[in-house]
C-alpha positions, 0 to 999 in steps of 0.5 A: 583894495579900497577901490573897491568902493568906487571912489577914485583914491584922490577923492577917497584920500580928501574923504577920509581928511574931511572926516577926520578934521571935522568929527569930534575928538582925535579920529585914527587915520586909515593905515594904508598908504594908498589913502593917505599919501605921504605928502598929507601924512607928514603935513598932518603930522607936522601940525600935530606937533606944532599944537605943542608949543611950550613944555614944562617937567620934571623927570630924570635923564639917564646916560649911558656910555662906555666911558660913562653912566648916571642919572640925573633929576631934572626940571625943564622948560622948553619953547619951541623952536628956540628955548631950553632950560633943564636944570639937574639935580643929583641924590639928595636934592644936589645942584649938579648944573643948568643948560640953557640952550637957544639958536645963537646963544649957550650956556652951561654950568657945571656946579662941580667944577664951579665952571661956566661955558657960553657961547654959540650951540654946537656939538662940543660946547654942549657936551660940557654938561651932557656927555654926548656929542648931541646937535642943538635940534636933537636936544631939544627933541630929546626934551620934547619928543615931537619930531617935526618932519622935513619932506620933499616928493622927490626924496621918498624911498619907501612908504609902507605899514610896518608892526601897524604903523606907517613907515616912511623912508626919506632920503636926507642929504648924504643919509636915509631917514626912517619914521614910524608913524602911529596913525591915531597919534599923527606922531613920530614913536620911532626914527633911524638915521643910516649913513650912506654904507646902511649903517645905523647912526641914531635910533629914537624910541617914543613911548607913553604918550599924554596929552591935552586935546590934540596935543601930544607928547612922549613921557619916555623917549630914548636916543641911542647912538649905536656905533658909540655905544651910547644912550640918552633916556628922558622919562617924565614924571609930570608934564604940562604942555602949553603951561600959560607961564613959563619962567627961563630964570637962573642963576648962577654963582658969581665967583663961577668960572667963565669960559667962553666957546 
């Protein structure tokens, strides 16, 4: 046990903060719970993702699904917490679509059909350009690979190591949240979600992650939704995180289809 150095854990924890904070460069946190508890663990991992507060890309997105499968180049930019744009492209430099994504507002244009949806962001509106039933928050994860971690004391299961990394096992809502923590990065490389009967209803894997100072993000990042059978894959080719110009311009055609949601 660390105690064994004679420092209570309180002091011991506050210690390893100070020297972590203050010493130059990206500094491992101790990989054991009885040092970090979860309450800093989380707030240093939620700081961590809030340093990456634009994103700009390009990459492919794969799909994958028992109804459909494809590819797809794209071009992204992402201000966080409220702004995506990816514009897809197919083989040969093909328009396929653009999804522009915030809080109050949606838009999606579907070049094969020559259609337009607007309306307010919700699981159906967005599937009429990713063949997924995918919430507003786990798009815009998908894109950015930070997951930000809403934690109250009371609603920790579990706090372990797990294949070194930190495990944290939160109740939230009707359902159990998993996280596993890499304790150099202070980010998120795994999370589950599982309904109330234990079922697996989302696992994300992060991996290859670059950065810029502190700042951090995944090049490849996965959602699959095992009871479809279905796979969102987004592999970054380039990145540039905190770009000082970001540019949400797009057009549409004028002769375009509208239908609003």
């Amino acid at each position: 046990m660390i105690r064994k150095a004679g420092l209570p854990a309180s002091l011991l924890s506050l210690a390893l903060l100070w020297f972590a904070s203050c010493a130059p460069g990206r500094k491992e946190v101790s990989l054991d719970p009885a040092a970090v508890d979860p309450a800093n663990l989380v707030r240093m991992v939620n700081e961590r993702a809030g340093l990456v507060q634009t994103l700009e890309g390009f990459g492919t997105v794969s799909f994958e699904s028992p109804e459909f499968g494809g590819t797809a180049a794209f071009q992204v930019s992402l201000r966080k917490p409220d702004s995506l744009l990816v514009l897809l492209e197919g083989p040969f430099g093909i328009d396929l679509g653009t999804l522009f994504l915030s809080r109050e507002r949606f838009l999606a244009y579907n070049s094969q059909e020559n259609l337009v949806v607007t309306g307010v962001p919700h699981g159906s509106t967005i599937r009429s350009i990713i063949p997924f039933d995918l919430s507003f928050d786990e798009v815009v994860n998908a894109f950015s690979g930070t997951f930000e971690i809403r934690f109250q004391e009371q609603e920790v299961q579990t706090y372990t190591v797990d294949d070194d990394l930190f495990l944290l096992v939160l109740s939230c809502g009707s359902y159990r949240c998993s996280y596993w923590i890499d304790n150099t990065l202070l980010q998120v490389t795994r999370y589950e979600v599982h309904d109330a009967d234990g079922s697996l209803i989302l696992q994300a894997f992060l991996a290859s992650f670059v950065g810029d100072g502190d700042a951090s993000v995944p090049k490849r990042v996965t959602l699959w939704f095992p009871e479809e059978d279905k796979q969102i894959a987004v592999l970054y080719s380039s990145l540039t995180i905190n770009p000082e110009a970001l540019s949400f311009a797009y057009s549409v055609p004028s002769d375009a289809r509208v239908l609003k949601r």
